[in-house]
C-alpha positions as CSV (number, residue, x, y, z in Angstrom):
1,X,29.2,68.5,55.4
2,X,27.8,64.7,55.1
3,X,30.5,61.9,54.7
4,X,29.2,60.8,51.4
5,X,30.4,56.7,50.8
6,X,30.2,54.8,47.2
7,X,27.5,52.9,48.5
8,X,25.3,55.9,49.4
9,X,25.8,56.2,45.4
10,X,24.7,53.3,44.8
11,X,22.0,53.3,47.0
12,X,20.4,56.6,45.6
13,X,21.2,55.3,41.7
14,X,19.4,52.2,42.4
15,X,16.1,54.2,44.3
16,X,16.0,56.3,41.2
17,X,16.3,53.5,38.8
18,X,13.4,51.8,40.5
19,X,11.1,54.8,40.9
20,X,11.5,54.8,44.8
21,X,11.6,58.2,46.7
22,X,12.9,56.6,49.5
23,X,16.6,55.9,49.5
24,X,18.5,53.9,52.8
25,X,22.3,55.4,53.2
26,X,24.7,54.4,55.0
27,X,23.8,56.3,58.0
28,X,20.3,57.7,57.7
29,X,16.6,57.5,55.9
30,X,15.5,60.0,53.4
31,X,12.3,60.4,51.7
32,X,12.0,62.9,48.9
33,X,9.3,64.8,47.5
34,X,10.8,64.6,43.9
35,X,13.1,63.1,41.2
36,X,14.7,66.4,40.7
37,X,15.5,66.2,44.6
38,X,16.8,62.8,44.1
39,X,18.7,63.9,41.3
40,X,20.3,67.1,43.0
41,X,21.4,65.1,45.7
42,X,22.8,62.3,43.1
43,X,25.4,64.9,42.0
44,X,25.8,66.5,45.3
45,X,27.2,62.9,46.6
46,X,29.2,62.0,43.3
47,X,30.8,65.8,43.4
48,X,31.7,64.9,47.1
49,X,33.3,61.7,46.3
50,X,35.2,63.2,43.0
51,X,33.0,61.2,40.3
52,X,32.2,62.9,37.7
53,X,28.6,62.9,36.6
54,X,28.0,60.6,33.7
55,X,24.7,62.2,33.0
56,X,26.2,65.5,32.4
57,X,25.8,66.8,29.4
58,X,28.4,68.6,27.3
59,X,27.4,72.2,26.7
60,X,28.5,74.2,24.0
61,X,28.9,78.0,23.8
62,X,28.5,80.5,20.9
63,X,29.7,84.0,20.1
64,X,27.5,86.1,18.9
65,X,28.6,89.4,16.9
66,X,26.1,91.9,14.8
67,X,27.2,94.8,12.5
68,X,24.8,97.4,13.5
């Protein structure tokens, strides 16, 4: 389990907003192989540190019922 900080956050939102796949926390380098990576670990970190995601979209749900 990883001691996720605020400025790890930041410092993967700002690697992602400039294209970087490179991202210096607080602690330790990582380099990864893809946005979707970057992105996984994004929510990972703001799940740890009880933020919700702001990219989240809502989802809706519908009932479906036929009359066979």
């Amino acid at each position: 389990m990883n001691n996720w900080t605020e400025a790890d956050l930041k410092a993967i939102d700002e690697a992602i907003a400039l294209g970087a796949f490179e991202v210096e926390f607080t602690n330790h380098r990582v380099k990864y192989r893809s946005l979707a990576d970057m992105l996984h670990i994004r929510k990972l970190i703001a799940t740890s540190l009880g933020i919700a995601d702001q990219n989240a979209r809502p989802t809706t749900t519908f009932a479906v019922h036929s009359r066979d």
